[in-house]
FILUM-95625 format. One record per residue (C-alpha): residue number from 0; residue in one letter; x, y, z. Coordinates in steps of 0.25 Angstrom, whole numbers, plus 5000, padded with zeros to 4 digits. Example, Ala and Ser with C-alpha at 12.3 -4.5 7.8 and 13.67 -1.06 7.14 Angstrom:
! residues 2
0:A:5049:4982:5031
1:S:5055:4996:5029
***
This chain:
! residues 714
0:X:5000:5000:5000
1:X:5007:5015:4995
2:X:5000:5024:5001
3:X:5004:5038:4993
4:X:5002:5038:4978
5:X:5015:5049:4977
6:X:5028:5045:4970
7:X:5032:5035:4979
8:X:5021:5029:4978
9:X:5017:5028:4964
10:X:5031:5023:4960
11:X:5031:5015:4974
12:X:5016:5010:4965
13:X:5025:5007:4952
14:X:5036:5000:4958
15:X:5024:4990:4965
16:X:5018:4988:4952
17:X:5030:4982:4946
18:X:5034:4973:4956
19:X:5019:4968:4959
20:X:5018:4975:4973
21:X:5004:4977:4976
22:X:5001:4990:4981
23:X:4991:5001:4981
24:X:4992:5016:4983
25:X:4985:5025:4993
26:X:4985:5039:4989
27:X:4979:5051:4998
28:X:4976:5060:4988
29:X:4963:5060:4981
30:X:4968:5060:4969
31:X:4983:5057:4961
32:X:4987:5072:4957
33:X:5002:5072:4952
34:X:5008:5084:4958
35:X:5020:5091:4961
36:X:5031:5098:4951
37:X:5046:5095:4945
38:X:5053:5081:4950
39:X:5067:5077:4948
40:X:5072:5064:4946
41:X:5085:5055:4941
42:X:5093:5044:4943
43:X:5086:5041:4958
44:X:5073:5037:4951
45:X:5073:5036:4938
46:X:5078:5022:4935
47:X:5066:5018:4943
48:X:5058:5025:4930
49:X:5068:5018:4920
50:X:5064:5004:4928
51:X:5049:5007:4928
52:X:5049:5011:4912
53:X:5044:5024:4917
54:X:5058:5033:4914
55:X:5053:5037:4900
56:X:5039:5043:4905
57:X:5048:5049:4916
58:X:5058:5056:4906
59:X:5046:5062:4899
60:X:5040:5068:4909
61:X:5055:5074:4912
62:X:5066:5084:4910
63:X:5079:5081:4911
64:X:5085:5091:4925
65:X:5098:5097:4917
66:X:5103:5106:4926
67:X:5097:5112:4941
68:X:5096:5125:4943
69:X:5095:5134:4954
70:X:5090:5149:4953
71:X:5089:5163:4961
72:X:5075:5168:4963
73:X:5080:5178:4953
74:X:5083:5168:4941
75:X:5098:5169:4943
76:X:5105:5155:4941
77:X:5110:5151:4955
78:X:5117:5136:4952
79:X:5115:5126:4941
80:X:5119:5112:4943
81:X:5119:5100:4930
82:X:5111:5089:4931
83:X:5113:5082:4917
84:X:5127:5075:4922
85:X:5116:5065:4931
86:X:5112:5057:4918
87:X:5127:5053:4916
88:X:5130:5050:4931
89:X:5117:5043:4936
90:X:5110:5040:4921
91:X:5098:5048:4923
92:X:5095:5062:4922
93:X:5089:5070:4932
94:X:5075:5073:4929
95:X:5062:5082:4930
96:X:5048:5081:4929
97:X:5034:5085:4933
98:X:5032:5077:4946
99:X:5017:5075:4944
100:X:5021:5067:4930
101:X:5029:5056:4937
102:X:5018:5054:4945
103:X:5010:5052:4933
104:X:5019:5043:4928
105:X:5020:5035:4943
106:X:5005:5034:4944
107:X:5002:5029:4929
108:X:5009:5018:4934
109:X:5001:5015:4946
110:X:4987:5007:4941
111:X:4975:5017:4946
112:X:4970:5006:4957
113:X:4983:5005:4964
114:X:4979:5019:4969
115:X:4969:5024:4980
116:X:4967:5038:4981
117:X:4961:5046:4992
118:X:4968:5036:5002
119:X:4975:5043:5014
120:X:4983:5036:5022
121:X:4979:5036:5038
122:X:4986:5026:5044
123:X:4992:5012:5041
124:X:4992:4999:5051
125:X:5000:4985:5051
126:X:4992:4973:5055
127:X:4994:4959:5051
128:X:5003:4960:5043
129:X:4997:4969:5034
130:X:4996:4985:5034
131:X:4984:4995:5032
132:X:4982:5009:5029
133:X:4971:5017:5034
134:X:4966:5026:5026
135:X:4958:5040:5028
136:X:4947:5035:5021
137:X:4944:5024:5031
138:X:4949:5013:5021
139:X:4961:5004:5024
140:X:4970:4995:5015
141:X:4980:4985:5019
142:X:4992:4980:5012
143:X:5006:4974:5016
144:X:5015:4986:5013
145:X:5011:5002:5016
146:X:5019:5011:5009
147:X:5019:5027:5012
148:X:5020:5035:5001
149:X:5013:5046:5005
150:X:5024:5056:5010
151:X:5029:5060:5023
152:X:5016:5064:5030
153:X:5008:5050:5026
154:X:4998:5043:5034
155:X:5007:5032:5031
156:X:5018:5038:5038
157:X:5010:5044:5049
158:X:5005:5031:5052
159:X:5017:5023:5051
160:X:5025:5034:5062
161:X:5015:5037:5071
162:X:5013:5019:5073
163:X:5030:5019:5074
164:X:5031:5032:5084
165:X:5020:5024:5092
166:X:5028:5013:5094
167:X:5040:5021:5095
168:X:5047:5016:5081
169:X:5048:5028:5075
170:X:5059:5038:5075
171:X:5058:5051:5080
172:X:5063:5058:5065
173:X:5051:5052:5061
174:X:5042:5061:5070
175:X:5052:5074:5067
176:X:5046:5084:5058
177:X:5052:5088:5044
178:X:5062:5097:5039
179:X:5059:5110:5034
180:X:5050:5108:5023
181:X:5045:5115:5009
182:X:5034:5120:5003
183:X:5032:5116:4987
184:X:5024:5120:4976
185:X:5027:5115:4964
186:X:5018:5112:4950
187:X:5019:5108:4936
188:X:5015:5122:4927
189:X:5012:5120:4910
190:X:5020:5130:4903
191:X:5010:5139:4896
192:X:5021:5144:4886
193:X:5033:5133:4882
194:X:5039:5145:4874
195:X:5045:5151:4886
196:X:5053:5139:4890
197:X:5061:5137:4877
198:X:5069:5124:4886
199:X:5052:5117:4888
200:X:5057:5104:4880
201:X:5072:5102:4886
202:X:5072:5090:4891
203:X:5084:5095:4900
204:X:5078:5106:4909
205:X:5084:5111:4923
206:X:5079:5112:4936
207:X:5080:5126:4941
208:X:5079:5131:4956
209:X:5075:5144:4960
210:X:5079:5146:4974
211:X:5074:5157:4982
212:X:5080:5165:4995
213:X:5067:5162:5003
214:X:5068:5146:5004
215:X:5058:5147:4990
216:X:5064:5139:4978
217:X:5055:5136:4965
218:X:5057:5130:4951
219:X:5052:5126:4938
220:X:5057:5116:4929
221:X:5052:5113:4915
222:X:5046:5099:4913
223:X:5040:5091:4901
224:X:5028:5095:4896
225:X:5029:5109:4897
226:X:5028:5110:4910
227:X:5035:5117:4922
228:X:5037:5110:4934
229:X:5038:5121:4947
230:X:5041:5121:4962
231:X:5039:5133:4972
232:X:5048:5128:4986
233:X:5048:5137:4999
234:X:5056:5129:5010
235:X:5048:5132:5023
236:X:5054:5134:5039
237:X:5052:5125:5050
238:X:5039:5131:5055
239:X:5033:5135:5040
240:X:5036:5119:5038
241:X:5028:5114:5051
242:X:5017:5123:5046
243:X:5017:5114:5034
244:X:5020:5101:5039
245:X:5006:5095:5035
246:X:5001:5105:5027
247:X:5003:5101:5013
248:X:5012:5086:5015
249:X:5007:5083:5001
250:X:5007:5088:4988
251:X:4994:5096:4982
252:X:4989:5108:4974
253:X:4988:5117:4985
254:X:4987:5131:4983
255:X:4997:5141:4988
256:X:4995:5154:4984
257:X:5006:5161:4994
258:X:5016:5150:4990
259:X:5014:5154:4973
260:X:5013:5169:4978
261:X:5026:5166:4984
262:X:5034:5159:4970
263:X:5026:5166:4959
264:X:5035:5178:4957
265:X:5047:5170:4957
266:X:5055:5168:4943
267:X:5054:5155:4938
268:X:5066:5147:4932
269:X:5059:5145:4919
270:X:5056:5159:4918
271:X:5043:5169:4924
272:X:5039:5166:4936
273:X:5034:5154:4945
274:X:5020:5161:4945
275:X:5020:5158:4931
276:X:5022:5143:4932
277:X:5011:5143:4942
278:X:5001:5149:4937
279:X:5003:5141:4925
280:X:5002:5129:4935
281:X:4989:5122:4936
282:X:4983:5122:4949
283:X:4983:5105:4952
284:X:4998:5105:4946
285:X:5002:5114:4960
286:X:5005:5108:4973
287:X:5012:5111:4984
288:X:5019:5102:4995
289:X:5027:5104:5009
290:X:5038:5095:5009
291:X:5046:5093:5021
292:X:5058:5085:5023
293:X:5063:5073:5032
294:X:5065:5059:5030
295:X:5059:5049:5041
296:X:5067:5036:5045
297:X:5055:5028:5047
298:X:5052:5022:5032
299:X:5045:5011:5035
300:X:5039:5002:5047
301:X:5029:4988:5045
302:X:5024:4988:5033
303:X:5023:5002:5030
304:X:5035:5010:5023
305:X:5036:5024:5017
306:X:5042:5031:5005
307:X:5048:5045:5005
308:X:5040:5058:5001
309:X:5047:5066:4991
310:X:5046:5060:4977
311:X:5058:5055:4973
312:X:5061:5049:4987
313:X:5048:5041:4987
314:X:5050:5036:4972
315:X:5064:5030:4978
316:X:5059:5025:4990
317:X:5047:5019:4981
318:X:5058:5010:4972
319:X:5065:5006:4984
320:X:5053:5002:4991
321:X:5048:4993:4980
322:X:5059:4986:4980
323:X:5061:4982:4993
324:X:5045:4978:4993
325:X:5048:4969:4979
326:X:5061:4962:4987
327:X:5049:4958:4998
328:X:5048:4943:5001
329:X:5033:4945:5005
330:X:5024:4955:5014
331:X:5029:4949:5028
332:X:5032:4960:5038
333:X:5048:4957:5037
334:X:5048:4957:5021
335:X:5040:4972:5022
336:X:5051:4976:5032
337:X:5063:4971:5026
338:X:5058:4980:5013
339:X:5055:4991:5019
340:X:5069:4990:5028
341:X:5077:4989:5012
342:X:5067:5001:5010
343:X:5072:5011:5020
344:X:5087:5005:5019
345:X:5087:5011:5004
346:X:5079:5021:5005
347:X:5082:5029:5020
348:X:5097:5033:5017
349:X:5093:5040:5001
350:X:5079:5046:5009
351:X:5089:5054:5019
352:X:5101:5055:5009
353:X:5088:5062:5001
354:X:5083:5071:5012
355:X:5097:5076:5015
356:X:5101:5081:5001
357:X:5088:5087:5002
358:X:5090:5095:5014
359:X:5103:5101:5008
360:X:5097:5103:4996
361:X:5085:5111:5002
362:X:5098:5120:5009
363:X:5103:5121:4996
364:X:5093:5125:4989
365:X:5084:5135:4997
366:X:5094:5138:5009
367:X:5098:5152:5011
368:X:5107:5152:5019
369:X:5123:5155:5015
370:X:5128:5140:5016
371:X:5117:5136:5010
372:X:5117:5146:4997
373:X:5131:5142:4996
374:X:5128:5126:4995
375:X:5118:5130:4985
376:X:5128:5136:4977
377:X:5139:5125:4978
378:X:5130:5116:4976
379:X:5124:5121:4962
380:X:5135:5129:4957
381:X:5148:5125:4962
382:X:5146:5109:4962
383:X:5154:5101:4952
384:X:5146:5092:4945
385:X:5156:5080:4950
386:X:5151:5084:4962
387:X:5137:5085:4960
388:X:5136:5069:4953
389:X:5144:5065:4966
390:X:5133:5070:4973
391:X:5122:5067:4964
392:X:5129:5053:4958
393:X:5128:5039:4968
394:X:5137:5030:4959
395:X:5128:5014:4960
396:X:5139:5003:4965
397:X:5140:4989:4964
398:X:5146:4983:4975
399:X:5151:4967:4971
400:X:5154:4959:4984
401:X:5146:4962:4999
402:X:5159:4959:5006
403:X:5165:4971:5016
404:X:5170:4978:5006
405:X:5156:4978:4998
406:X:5148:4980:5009
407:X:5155:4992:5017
408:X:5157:4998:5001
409:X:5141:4997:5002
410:X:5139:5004:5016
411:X:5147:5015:5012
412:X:5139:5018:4999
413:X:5126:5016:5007
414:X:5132:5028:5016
415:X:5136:5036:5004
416:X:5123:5033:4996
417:X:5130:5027:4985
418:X:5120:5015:4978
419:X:5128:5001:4977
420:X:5125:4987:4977
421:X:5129:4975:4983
422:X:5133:4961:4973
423:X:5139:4952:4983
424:X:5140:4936:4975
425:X:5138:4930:4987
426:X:5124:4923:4989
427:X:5124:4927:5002
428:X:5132:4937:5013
429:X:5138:4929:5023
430:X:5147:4936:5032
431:X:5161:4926:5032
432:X:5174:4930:5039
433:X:5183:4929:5052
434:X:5187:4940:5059
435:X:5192:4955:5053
436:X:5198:4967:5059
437:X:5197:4982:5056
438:X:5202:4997:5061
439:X:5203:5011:5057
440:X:5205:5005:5043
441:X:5189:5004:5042
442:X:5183:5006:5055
443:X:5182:5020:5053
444:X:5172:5017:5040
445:X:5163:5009:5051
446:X:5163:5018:5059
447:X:5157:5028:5048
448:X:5147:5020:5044
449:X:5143:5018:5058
450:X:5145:5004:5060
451:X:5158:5004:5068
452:X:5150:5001:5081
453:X:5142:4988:5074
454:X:5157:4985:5072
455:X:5162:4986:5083
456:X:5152:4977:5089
457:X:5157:4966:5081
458:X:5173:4967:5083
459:X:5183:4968:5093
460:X:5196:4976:5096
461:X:5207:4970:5089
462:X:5217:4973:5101
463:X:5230:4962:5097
464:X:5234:4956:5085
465:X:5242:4943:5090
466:X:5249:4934:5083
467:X:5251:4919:5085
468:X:5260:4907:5083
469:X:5250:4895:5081
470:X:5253:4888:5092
471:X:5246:4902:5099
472:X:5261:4909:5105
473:X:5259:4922:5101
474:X:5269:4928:5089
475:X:5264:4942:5091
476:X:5256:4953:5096
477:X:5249:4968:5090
478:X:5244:4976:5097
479:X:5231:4982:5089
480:X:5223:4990:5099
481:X:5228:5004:5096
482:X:5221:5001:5081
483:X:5206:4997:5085
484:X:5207:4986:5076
485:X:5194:4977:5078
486:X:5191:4964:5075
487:X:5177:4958:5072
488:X:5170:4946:5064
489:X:5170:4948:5048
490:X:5156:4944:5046
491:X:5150:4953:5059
492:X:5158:4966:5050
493:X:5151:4959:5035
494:X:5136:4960:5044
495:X:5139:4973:5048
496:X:5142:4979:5035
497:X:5132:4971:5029
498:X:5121:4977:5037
499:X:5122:4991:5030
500:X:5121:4988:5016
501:X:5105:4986:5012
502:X:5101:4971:5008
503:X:5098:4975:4995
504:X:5111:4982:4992
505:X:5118:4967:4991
506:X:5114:4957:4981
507:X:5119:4943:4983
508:X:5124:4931:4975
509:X:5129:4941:4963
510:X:5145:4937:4960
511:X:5151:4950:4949
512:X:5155:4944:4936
513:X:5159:4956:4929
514:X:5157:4971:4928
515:X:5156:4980:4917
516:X:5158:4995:4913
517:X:5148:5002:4904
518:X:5141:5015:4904
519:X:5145:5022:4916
520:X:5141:5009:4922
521:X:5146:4995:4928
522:X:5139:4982:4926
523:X:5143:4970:4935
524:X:5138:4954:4930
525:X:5134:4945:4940
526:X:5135:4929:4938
527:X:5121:4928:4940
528:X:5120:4936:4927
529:X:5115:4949:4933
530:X:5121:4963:4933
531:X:5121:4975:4940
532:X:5124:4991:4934
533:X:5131:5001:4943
534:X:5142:5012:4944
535:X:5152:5006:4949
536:X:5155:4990:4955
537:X:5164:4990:4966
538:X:5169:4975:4967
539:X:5170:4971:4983
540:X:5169:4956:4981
541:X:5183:4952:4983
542:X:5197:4950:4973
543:X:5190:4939:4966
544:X:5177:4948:4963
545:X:5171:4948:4950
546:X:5171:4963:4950
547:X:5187:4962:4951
548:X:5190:4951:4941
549:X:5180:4956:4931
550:X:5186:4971:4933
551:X:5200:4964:4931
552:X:5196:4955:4921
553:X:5193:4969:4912
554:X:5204:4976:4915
555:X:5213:4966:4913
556:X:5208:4965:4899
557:X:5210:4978:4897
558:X:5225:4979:4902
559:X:5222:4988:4913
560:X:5223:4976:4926
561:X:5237:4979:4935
562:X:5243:4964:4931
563:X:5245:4964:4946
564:X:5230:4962:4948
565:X:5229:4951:4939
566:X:5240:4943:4946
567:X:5236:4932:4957
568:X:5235:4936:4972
569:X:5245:4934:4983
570:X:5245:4924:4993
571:X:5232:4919:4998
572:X:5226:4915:5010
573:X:5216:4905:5015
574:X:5207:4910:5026
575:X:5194:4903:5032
576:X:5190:4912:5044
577:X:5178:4912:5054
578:X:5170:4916:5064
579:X:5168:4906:5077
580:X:5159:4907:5088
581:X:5164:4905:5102
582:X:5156:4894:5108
583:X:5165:4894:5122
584:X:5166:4912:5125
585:X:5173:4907:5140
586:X:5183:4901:5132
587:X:5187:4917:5128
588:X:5189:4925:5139
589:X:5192:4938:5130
590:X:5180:4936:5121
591:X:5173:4948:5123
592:X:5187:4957:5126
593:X:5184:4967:5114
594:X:5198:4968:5112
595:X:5204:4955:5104
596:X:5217:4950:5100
597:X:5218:4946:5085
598:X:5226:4934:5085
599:X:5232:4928:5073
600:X:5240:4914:5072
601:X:5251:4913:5063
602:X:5255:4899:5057
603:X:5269:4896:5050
604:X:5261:4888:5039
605:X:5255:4900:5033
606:X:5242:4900:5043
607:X:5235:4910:5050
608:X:5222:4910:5059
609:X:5218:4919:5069
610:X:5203:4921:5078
611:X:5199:4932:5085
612:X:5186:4936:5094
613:X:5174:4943:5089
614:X:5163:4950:5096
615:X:5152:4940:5095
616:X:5159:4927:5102
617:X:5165:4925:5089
618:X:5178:4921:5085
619:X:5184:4925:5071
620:X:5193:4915:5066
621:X:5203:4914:5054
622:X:5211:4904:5046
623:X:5220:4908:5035
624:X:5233:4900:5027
625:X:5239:4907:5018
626:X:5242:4900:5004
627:X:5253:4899:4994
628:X:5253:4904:4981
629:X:5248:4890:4976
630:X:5237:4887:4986
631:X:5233:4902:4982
632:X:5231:4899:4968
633:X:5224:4887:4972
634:X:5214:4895:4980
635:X:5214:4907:4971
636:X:5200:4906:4969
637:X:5193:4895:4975
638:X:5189:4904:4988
639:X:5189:4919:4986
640:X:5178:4922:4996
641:X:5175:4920:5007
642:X:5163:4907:5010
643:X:5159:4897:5022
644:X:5168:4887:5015
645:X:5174:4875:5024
646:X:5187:4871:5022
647:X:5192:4860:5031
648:X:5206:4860:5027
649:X:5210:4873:5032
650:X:5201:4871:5044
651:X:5211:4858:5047
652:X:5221:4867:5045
653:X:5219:4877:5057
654:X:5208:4869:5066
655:X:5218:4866:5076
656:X:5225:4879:5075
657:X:5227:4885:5089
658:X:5219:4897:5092
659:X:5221:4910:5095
660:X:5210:4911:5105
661:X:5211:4898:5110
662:X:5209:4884:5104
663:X:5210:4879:5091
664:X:5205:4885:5079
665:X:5196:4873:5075
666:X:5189:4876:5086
667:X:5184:4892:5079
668:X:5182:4886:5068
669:X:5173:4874:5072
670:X:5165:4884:5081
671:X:5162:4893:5068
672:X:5152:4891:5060
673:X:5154:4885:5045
674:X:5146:4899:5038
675:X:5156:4907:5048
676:X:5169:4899:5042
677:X:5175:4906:5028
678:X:5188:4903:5020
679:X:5192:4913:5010
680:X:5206:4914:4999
681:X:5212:4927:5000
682:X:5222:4933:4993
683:X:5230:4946:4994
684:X:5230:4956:4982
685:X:5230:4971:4979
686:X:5223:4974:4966
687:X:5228:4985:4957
688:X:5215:4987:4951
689:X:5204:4991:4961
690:X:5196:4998:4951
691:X:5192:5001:4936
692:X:5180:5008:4930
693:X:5169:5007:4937
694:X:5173:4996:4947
695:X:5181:4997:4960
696:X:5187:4986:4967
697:X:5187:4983:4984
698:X:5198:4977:4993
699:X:5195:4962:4994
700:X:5198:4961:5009
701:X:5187:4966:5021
702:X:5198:4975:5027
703:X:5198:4983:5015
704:X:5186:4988:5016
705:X:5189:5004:5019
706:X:5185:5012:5007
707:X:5197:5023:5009
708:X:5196:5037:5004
709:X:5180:5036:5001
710:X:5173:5032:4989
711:X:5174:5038:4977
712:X:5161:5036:4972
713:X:5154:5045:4983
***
């Protein structure tokens, strides 16, 4: 059930219909009148269009925005800033268009009976698994899914906070009122006489500004079929905005005679006067709105979920929506809740990413002040145009391999807004490993992204490294306290970072083949025959990676591979590593000391094994032998990841090793479990070659997982 028959919901409606959703809308309003003035678009919604077939009635509704231009009251040019480089960088132009005719075009696709009008939303009510809306007419409807679509003062909204603040679930910025808010006029006028807009059939129009000193800023903008799109604003204070709050919380052709008397002597862009345009304006094609700012952190709750209120904002909350209803496994309370979780994990950060640049861009534009004059002109006049696509521009990145270096590259984009993708060839994310260690080398990056406490929970302080002769005399002691080195369990560090990239960021079971450049584009193959189209790849799935070997496999054909990155790797090493749990905690006094030795046992036949505790009653365990340059070649490729496989010859090999914290080392690894037990090949190599075109390489080992010096691509 979509209650709202705005923009969210129409395409909300649209998106139902092609994936056989049943729904319905319930609209307020008596009737469906199309109202409201210019719209903007681009590369944030239009490929949804292109998807739905509906991108060519779009276009030709539309004007291409060429260039933004801001005015003085007086006409004077204040700043122009280019638009026309966005169809290169992102593949889309920024477009404008008559508001009310999208909505034409969103409604024609929305079968007449899927609509009830004159249905105002009361109050809405779970029971039995189902939910119900009351409506003012007395009536009520049931349904598995309600979604809000009627904008920030909803009945829907009303009814879902006022149930959450009664049972104390709803946060207190919830209750808090709006910002500062705006009142808008804005209408669609027919030009009377073409002949005094020689530019009326560009198809390449700009977008002009007047802003005024008062908080007043108005345009009009040319549109197709000889029309003029116009907008009266007038920014209102704290107490003028209270005095509104629920005066006018909807468009409608209101009349305001003090508001038109207040724009109708001020000089157009397009020439004459704003009066003109109004008084060439029919009467139902003017409305007036109070819009006010703020963006709620309670999206959802039951079986009731909400979509933004400015237009755009609900036509991306709308695709995102439908796609997390479509992944649904049936209408059970957890499958609702799980989508609507995905929901506001995509959605919340881009809502209040939004909201911000709209607060500085309110400063910017109407702010009188002397800071805020100046950003105006830095920001139109003086900005470079590199600078302007780094802000505007959020390159797509594919991401091959959800190991740490995969996974922490994907948390830092999701900080940094940056859209990227997950193809891990795994079928599933198991968390395999022994122990690891870190510092200052990358501490300082957890500690950013506030998660160095959930670390910190899982480890201990690394206070000696101590090194042993097999039969357990010691060979030598360091002292690592003075570094605050810490110590923890692989797979505890895995979960964490796993944790903060969304479920539908990673698809599993997909092994890279190949990648290939073409048209500002990079196309990676997958052996299931798939493929997937971003800016750039970044290949994190080890030295073996289909990323790298098809990256090198071209170059090399080309003569531009180091011959040093074709030749073999050093000398290998075999390691089966584990986490053990300790059945007998007496026999460990120091098991809950937070500061730990690291002990290492050195053979003289090339052996090496060491275990250490962990937070948890756990014990990390490692076995390692290196190999010569013939066992190498042997093993060169038969285990270059690491996998639950059992290999009872190297388990004989150590199982009656002394050690280091008491016992034998067949005694760890008989108390860990086979899933917990790993054996990997590695090798030591520095490539040349870490990156080419459109395809960056990362480090292979978990330790090299600082990303100095930034990125590049933010």
């Amino acid at each position: 059930m979509i209650v709202g028959a705005g923009f969210g919901g129409l395409l909300l409606a649209v998106l139902l219909e092609q994936i056989n959703i049943p729904y319905h809308i319930f609209e307020r309003a008596k009737e469906l009148r199309p109202l409201g003035s210019v719209m903007t678009m681009g590369a944030n919604m239009l490929p949804v269009f292109e998807q739905l077939g509906l991108l060519e009635e779009v276009m030709k509704i539309s004007n291409i925005n060429k260039t933004v231009k801001l005015y003085n009251p007086d006409m004077s040019e204040m700043a122009t800033q280019d638009m026309s480089f966005l169809k290169e960088s992102l593949g889309y132009y920024s477009i404008l268009f008559p508001r009310p005719k999208l909505y034409e075009i969103l409604l024609s696709r929305v079968p007449a009976n899927r609509i009830s009008l004159n249905k105002k939303a009361l109050s809405t009510k779970e029971e039995d698994g189902k939910v119900t809306i009351s409506f003012s007419d007395n009536t009520t409807y049931e349904g598995d899914i309600v979604i809000g679509a009627d904008g920030a003062h909803s009945g829907v909204r009303q009814s879902l906070y006022k149930r959450l603040d009664s049972e104390g679930l709803l946060p207190q910025t919830d209750l808090e009122a709006f910002s500062i808010g705006y009142i808008f006029m804005v209408g669609v006028s027919d030009i009377t006489n073409p002949e005094k807009y020689p530019k009326l059939d560009d198809p390449f129009v700009q977008f002009p500004i007047v802003i005024g000193g008062d908080y007043k800023i108005w345009n009009a903008v040319i549109t197709p079929g000889n029309q003029i799109c116009w907008t009266l604003g007038q920014q209102l204070s704290q107490e003028e905005a209270k005095d509104q709050h629920f005066r006018n919380s909807e468009w409608g052709p209101e009349s305001n005679e003090s508001m038109i008397k207040e724009f109708q002597d001020k000089l157009c862009p397009l020439g004459g006067k704003m009066g003109d345009l109004i008084a060439d304006t029919p009467k139902d094609r003017i409305s007036k709105v109070f819009l006010e700012e703020k963006v709620f952190q309670t999206w959802y709750h039951g079986r009731t979920a909400l979509l933004g209120d400015g237009a755009v904002s609900a036509l991306q909350d709308s695709v995102v929506l439908a796609n997390c209803l479509y992944e649904m496994k049936d209408a059970s309370s957890e499958s609702i809740t799980s989508a609507f979780e995905k929901y506001y994990e995509q959605r919340y950060r881009h809502a209040q990413a939004r909201f911000d640049r709209s607060h500085m861009l309110s400063k910017v534009l109407l702010g009188q002040k002397f800071i805020e004059r100046m950003m105006r002109q830095v920001m139109f006049k003086y900005m470079p145009i590199w600078m302007l696509r780094r802000e505007t521009v959020r390159p797509s990145v594919i991401i091959i391999g959800a190991g740490f270096g995969g996974l922490l590259l994907a948390v830092l984009l999701e900080q940094i807004n940056i859209p990227y993708h997950i193809f891990e060839r795994a079928k599933e994310l198991r968390p395999l490993g022994g122990v690891m260690t870190m510092g200052a080398n990358i501490l300082p990056v957890f500690e950013q992204l506030g998660l160095l406490n959930e670390i910190m929970k899982i480890s201990k302080f690394f206070k000696t490294l101590k090194l042993y002769n097999p039969d357990m005399s010691e060979m030598a002691t360091q002292d690592i306290l003075g570094y605050y080195s810490f110590l923890f369990s692989r797979p505890k560090l895995y979960e964490i970072l796993l944790s903060q990239v969304p479920a539908d960021r990673i698809s599993l079971n997909k092994k890279a083949l190949s990648t290939k450049e073409k048209d500002g584009k990079v196309t990676i193959s997958f052996s299931d025959d798939t493929t997937y189209e971003g800016d750039i790849v970044v290949g994190a799935d080890g030295a073996y990676s289909g990323v790298r070997q098809s990256l090198y496999k071209h170059l090399d054909a080309e003569g531009l591979l180091p011959k040093a990155d074709s030749e073999a790797f050093s000398i290998g090493y075999i390691t089966m590593v584990g986490v053990s749990d300790i059945k007998n905690p007496e026999k460990y006094p120091e098991l809950n000391d937070p500061f730990v030795q690291f002990p290492i046992v050195i053979s003289g036949d090339y052996k090496i094994w060491n275990a250490v505790f962990t937070p948890g009653n756990k014990i990390c365990w490692t076995l390692g032998q290196q190999l010569s340059q013939e066992e190498s070649k042997d093993q060169h490729f038969r285990n270059s990841e690491w996998g639950p496989e059992s290999n009872e010859s190297m388990i004989k090999e150590f199982q009656d090793k002394l050690c280091p914290l008491g016992g034998k080392m067949g005694d760890l690894i008989e108390n860990t479990p086979k899933d917990r037990i790993s054996k990997v090949f590695l090798e030591e190599k520095v490539f040349q070659t870490w990156y080419h075109g459109r395809i960056v390489l990362l480090g292979d080992a978990a330790h090299k997982l600082n990303p100095a010096g930034g990125f590049e691509i933010y």
